[in-house]
C-alpha positions in Angstrom: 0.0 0.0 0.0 2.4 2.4 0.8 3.7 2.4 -2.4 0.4 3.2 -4.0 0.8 6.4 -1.7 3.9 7.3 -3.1 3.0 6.7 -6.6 -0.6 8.6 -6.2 2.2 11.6 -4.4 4.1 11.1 -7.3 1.7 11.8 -9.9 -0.2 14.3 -8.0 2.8 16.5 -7.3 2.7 16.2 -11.2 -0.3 17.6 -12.0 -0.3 20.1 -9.4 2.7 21.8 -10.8 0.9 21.3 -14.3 -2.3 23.0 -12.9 0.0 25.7 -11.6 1.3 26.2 -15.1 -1.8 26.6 -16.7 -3.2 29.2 -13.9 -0.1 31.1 -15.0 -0.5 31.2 -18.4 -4.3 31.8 -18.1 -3.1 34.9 -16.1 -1.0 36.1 -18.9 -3.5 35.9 -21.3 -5.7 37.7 -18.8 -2.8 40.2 -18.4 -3.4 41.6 -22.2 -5.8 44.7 -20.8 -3.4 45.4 -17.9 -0.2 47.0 -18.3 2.5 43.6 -18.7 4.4 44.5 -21.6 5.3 42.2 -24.5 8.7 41.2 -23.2 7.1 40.4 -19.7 4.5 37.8 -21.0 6.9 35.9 -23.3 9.0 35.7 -20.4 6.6 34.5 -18.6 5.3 32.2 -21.5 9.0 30.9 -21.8 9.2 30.1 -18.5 6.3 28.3 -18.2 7.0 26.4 -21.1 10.4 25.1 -19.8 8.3 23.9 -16.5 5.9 22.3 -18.1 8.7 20.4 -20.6 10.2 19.5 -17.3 6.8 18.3 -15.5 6.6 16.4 -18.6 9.8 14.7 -18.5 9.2 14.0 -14.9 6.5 12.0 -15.5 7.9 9.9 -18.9 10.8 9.3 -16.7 8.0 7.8 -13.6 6.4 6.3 -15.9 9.3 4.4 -17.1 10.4 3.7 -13.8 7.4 1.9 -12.9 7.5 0.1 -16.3 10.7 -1.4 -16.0 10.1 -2.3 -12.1 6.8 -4.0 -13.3 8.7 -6.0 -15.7 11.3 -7.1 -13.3 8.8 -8.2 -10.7 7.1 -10.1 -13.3 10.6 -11.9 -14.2 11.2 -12.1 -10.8 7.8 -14.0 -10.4 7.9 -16.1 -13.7 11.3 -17.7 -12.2 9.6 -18.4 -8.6 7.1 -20.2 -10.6 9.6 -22.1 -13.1 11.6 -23.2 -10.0 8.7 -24.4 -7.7 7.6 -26.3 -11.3 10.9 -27.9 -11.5 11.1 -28.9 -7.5 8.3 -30.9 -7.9 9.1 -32.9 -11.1 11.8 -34.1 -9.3 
């Protein structure tokens, strides 16, 4: 179970820093009748866009993580089974 928790943390962190992107860009494209200049929201906009390529590669990288662990622990169960197959053939 506890790793279910930090899996549902994991992903949740995620998305809140996703959610906190998207708040930020729908502020800068609120921004357009205040007085942000140009150079201010494509800062912005730039900066945002590098966290959100980050939260993204945060995620493919979890993702993978948990991929290749689920593969592993299937291996690792396949040759439990083969050997408890092969201890009673004998």
């Amino acid at each position: 179970m506890q790793e279910l928790d930090y899996m549902t943390s994991v992903y949740s962190g995620i998305l809140e820093r996703t959610m906190n992107n998207i708040n930020e860009i729908v502020s800068v494209v609120k921004s357009f009748s205040s007085q942000m200049d140009d150079a201010a929201r494509l800062q912005i906009i730039n900066k945002v866009s590098d966290e959100v390529d980050e939260n993204y590669s945060d995620l493919q990288r979890f993702n993978t993580q948990n991929y290749l662990l689920s593969l592993q622990r299937n291996k690792a169960e396949r040759a439990i089974k083969l050997t408890q197959w092969m201890s009673l053939g004998q």
